[in-house]
C-alpha positions in Angstrom: 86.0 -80.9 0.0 83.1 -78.8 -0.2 79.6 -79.8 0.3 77.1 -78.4 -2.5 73.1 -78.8 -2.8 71.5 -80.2 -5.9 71.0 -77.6 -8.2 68.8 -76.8 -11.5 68.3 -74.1 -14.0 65.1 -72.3 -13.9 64.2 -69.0 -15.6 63.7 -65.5 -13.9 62.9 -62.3 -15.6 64.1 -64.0 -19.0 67.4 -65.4 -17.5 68.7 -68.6 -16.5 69.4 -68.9 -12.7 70.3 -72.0 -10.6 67.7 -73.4 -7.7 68.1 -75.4 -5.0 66.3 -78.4 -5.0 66.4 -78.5 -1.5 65.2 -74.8 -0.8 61.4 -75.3 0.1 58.9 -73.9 -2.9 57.5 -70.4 -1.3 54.0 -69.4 -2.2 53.4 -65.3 -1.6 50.5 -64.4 0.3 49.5 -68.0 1.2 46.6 -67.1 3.7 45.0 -65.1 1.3 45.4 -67.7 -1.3 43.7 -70.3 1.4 41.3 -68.1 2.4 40.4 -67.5 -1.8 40.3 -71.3 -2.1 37.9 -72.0 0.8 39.3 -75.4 1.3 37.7 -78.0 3.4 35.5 -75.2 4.1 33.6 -75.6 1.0 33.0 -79.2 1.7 32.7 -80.0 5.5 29.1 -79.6 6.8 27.6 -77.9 9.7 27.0 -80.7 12.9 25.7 -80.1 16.7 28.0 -78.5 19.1 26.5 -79.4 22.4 28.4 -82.6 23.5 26.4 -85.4 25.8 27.6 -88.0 28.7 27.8 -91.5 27.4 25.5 -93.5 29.9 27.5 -95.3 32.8 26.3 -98.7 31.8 28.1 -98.6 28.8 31.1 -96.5 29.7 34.6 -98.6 30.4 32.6 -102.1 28.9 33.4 -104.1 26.5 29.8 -105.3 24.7 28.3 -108.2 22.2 26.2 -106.7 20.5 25.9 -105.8 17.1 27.5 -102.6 16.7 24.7 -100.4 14.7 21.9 -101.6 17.3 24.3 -100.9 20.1 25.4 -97.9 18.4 21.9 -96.9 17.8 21.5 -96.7 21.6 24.1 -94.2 22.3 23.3 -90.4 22.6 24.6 -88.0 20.2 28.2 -86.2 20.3 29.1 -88.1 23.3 32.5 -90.0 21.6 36.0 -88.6 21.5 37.4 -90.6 19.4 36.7 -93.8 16.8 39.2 -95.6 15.9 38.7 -99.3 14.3 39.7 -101.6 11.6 36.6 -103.5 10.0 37.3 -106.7 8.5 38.6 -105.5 4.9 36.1 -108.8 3.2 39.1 -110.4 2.5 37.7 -114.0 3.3 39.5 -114.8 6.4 38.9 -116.6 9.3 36.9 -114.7 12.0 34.7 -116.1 14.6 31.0 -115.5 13.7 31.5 -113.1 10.6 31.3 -113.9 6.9 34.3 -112.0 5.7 33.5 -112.6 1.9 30.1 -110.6 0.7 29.8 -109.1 -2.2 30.9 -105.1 -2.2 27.5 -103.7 -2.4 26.9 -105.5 0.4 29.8 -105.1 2.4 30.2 -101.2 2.2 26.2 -101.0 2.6 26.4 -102.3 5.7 30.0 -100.8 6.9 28.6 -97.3 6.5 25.6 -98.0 7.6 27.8 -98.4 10.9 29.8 -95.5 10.0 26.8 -93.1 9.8 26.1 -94.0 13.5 29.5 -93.1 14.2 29.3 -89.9 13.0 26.0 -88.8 14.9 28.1 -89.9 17.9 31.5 -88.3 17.7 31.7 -84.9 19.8 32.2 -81.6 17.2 35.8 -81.6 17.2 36.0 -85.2 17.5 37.7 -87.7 15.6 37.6 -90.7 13.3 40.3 -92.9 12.5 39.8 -96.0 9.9 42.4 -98.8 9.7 42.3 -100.0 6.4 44.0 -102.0 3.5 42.3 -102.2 -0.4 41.6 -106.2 -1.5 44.8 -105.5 -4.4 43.5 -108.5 -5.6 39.8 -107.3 -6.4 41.0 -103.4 -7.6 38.8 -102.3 -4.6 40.1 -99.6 -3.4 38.2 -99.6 0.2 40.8 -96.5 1.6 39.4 -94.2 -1.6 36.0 -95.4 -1.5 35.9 -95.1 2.7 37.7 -91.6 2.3 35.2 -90.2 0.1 31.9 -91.7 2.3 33.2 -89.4 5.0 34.0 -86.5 2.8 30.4 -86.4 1.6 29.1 -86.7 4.6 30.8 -83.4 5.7 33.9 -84.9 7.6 37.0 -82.7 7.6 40.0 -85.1 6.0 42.8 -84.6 8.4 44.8 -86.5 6.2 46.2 -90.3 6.1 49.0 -92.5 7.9 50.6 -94.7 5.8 51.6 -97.4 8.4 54.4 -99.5 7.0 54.4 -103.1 8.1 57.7 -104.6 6.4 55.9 -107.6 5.8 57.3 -108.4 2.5 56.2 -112.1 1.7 54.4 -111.7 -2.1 54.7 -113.9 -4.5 56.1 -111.9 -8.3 53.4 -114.1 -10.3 50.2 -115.1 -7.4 47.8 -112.7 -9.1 49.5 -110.7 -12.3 51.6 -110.9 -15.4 55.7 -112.4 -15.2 58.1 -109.7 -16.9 54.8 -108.8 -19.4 52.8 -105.3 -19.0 49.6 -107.1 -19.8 48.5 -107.2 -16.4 51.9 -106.3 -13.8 49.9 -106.8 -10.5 51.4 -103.9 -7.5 52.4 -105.4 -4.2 51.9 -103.5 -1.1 53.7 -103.5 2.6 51.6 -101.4 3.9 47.8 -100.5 5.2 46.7 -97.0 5.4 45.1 -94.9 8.6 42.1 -92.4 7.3 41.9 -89.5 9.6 38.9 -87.1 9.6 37.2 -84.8 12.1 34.0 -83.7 12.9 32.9 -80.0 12.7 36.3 -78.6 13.2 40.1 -79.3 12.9 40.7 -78.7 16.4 40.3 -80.9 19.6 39.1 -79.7 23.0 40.8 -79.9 26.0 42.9 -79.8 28.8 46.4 -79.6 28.3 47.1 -81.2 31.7 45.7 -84.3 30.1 48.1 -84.9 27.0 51.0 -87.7 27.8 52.3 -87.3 24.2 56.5 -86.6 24.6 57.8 -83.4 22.2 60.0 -86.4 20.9 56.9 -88.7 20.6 55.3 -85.7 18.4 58.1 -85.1 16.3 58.5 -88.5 15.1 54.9 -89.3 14.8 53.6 -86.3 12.8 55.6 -87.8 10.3 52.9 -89.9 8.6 54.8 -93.0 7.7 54.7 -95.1 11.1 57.4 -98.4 10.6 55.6 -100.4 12.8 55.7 -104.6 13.2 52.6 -106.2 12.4 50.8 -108.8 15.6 53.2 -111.2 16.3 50.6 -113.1 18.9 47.5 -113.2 16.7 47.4 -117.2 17.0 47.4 -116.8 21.0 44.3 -114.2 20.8 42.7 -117.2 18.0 42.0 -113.7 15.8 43.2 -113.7 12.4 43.7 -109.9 11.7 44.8 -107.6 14.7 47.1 -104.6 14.5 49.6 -103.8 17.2 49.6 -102.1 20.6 52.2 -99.7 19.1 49.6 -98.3 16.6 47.0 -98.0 18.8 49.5 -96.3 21.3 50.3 -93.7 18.8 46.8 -93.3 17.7 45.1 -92.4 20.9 48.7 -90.2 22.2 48.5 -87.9 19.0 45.3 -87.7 18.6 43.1 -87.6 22.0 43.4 -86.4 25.7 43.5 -88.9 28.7 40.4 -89.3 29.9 39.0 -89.1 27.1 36.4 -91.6 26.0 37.6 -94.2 23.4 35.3 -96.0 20.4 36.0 -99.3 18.8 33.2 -100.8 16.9 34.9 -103.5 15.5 36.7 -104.3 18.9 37.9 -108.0 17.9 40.3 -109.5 20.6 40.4 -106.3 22.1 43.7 -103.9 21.2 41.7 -100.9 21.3 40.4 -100.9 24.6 43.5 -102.4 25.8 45.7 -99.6 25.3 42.6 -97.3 26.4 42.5 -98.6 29.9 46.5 -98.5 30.1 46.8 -94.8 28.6 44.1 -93.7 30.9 41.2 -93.4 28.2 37.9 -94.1 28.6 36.4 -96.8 25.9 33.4 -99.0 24.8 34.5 -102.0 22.5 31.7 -103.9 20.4 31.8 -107.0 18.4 29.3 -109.6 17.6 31.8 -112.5 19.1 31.4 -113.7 22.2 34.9 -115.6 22.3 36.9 -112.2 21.1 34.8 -110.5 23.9 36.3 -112.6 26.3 39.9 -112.4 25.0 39.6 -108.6 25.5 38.1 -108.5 28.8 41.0 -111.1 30.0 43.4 -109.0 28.5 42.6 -105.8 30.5 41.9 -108.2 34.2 45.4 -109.2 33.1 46.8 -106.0 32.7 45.3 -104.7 36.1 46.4 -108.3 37.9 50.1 -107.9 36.6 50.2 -103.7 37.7 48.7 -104.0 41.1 51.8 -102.3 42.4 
């Protein structure tokens, strides 16, 4: 038996013809029609090109602080990469941080911290936000985070949806039962928000990428199936995401050696995977227990790979 693609009519020079579904919609001239549209080129904004040295007394540390002081101390363009998920304000549990603030307050602040990340990513750097939307509130934070950086003159790379399979909603906990008055949309997944500064493209050295062609392949495909923290109770942190994204994060988007920015460190994921993929990094949060928990985590990690 013969296998045959999905087909449809369509309608050239006044006939009907079949198409493929599956044959890939071609657009003539497309770099002209790019170059016509301007793209992010209309939108992104001009920043400084000469990058700086972070100072040595904060390089490879993981800091209590609050991060927009800290961040505040820190020259500019002299971060490779941010990647960080702030507490979404969905009233849990953290040590030392009130996780329910009204929204005004809670993006004033966030971007506040955001701004300071910007002066301090390199041109051609990149910042990468790990975030979910409250469902329950109709506040979408991935929209309303997207769009802070757009205005500020960030290049949208474009967004992960990372796919936790965590299916444990209840039909009825916040909406309507079999009525459209008020059906309320269960999610399994958080999104990744990817821009760069100044320019799509990355410097340097191609002896220091340790990203696999298969590793590429699958991961440029922006739906990452990834398990959720299993150990969150042994780390006492109610909200951590997984060595595996963090893994793919820094492989596809930095350069060993490079050096690494969390400013919403927690117990420490970020700057673990850092210090094992050979990245530089400066974690920050406010709590001195998660600080701890990180630093024991990377001692651990050099104890048990001595050999």
């Amino acid at each position: 038996m013969k296998s045959s693609k999905s087909k449809s009519y369509g309608v050239k020079s006044g006939k009907k013809v079949f198409e493929g579904y599956n044959d890939e919609r071609k657009v003539k001239n497309r770099k002209e029609k790019v170059e016509k549209r301007l793209g992010y080129l209309d939108y992104s904004k001009d920043f400084k090109k000469k990058p700086n040295e972070v100072p040595k007394k904060y390089l490879n540390k993981i800091i209590t602080a609050d991060s927009l002081d800290l961040l505040k101390k820190l020259p500019d363009n002299c971060i490779d990469i941010v990647f960080t998920s702030p507490p979404y304000n969905f009233g849990l549990d953290y040590e030392g941080h009130n996780d329910t603030d009204q929204w005004k307050n809670y993006f004033g602040v966030l971007f506040e911290i955001f701004d300071e990340c910007i002066r301090v990513t390199k041109h051609g750097g990149r910042i990468i936000i790990n975030i979910q939307p409250l469902f329950s509130d109709y506040i979408p934070s991935h929209h309303m985070i997207s769009n802070y950086f757009f205005q500020k003159g960030l290049i949208w790379k474009g967004e992960i949806m990372w796919e936790k399979n965590n299916y444990n909603c209840k039909y009825t906990a916040w909406g309507s039962w079999k009525s459209p008055s008020s059906p309320y949309l269960k999610y399994t997944w958080e999104f990744l928000e990817v821009f760069c500064k100044g320019n799509l493209k990355k410097a340097g050295d191609s002896k220091d990428i340790d990203i696999t062609g298969d590793e590429f392949k699958k991961w440029v495909n922006a739906k990452w199936s990834i398990a959720p923290e299993r150990d969150m109770k042994k780390y006492n942190h109610p909200a951590m995401f997984p060595i595996k994204l963090v893994e793919r994060v820094l492989k596809l988007f930095s350069y060993e050696n490079d050096v690494v920015l969390d400013p919403f460190n927690g117990a420490g994921t970020t700057t673990l995977v850092s210090h094992i993929l050979n990245r530089n990094y400066i974690g920050i949060d406010t709590s001195v227990e998660y600080n701890k928990t990180a630093k024991k985590r990377i001692a651990d990690h050099k104890k048990n790979n001595l050999f």
